[in-house]
C-alpha positions as CSV (number, residue, x, y, z in Angstrom):
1,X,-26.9,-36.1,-16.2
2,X,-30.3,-34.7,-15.2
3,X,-31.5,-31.9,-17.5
4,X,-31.3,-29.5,-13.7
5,X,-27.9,-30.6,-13.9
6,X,-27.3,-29.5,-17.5
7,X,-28.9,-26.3,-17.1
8,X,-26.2,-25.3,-14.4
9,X,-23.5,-26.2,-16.5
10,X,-24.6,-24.5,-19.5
11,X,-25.1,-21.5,-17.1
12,X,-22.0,-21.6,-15.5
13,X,-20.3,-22.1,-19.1
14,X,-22.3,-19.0,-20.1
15,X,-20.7,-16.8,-16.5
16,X,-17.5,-18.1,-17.6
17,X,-17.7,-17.4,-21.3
18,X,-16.7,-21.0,-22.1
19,X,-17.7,-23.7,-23.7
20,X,-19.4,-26.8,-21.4
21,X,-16.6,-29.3,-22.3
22,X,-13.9,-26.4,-21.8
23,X,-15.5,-26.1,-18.0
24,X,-15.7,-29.8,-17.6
25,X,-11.9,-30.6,-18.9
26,X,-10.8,-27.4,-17.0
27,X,-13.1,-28.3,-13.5
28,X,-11.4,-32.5,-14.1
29,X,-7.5,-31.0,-14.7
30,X,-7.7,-28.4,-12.2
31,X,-6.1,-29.0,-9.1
32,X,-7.9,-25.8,-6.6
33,X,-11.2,-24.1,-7.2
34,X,-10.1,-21.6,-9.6
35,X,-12.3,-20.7,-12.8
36,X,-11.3,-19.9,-15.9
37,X,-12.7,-16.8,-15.2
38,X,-10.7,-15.9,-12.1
39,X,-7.5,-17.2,-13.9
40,X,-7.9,-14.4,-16.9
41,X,-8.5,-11.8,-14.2
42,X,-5.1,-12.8,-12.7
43,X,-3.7,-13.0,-15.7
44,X,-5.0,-9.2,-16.8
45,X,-4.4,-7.7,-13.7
46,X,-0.4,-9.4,-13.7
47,X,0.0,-7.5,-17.0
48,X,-1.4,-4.7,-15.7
49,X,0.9,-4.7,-13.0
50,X,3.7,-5.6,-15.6
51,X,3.0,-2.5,-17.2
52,X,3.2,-0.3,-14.1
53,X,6.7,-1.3,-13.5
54,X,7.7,-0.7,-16.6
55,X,6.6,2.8,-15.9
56,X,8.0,2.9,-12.6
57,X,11.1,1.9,-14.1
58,X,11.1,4.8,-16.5
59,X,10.5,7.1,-13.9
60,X,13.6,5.8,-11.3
61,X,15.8,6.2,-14.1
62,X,15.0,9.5,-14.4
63,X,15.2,10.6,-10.7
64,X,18.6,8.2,-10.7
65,X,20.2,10.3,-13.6
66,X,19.0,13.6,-12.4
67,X,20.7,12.9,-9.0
68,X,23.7,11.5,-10.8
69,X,24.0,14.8,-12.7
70,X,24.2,16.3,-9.5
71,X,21.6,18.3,-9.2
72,X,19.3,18.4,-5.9
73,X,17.0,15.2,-5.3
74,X,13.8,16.1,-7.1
75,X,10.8,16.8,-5.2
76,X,8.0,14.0,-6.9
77,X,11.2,11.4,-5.9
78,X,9.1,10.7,-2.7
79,X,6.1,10.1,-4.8
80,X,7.7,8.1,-7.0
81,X,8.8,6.1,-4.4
82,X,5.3,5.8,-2.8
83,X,3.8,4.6,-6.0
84,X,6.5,1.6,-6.0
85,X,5.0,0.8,-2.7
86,X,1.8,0.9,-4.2
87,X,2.5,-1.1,-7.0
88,X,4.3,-4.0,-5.2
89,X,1.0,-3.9,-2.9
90,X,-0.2,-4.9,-6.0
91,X,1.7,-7.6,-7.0
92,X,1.2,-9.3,-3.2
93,X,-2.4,-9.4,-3.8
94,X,-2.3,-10.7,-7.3
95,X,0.2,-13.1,-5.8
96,X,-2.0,-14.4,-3.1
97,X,-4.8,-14.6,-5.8
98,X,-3.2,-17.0,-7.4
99,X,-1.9,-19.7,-4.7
């Protein structure tokens, strides 16, 4: 290895926040392109998204038992329903992130 060749690994390493035989191992076993970097970033934003359902879920419950109870519809149920959208926008992008 020429030290110019060094150098770029321990300065990718450094962009990645790993170690130079974590990169080498993980650049050898990986089968795409991906980075360790870009894999944590899925990762986050997949529990991020994991944690907007959960909310979501929370707040379908409520509009289900209100509407059970037989009271009118709520008003915010259309908002509600417009962040699901959002949040499965969401979960397509991480999706097509990771393949």
């Amino acid at each position: 290895m020429t030290a110019e060749e060094e150098a770029a690994l321990v300065a990718r390493a450094a962009r990645e926040k790993v170690t130079v035989p974590n990169l080498l191992l993980t650049a050898a076993l990986s089968d795409g392109s991906e980075t360790p970097t870009q894999r944590k970033a899925a990762m986050a934003e997949l529990m991020a998204i994991h944690r907007l359902l959960a909310r979501v879920s929370n707040n379908v419950n409520q509009i289900a038992r209100h509407a059970n109870a037989g009271d009118e519809f709520p008003q915010d149920a259309s908002a509600v329903l417009a962040y699901v959208r959002e949040v499965a926008v969401r979960i397509d992008r991480a999706i097509e992130g990771l393949m």
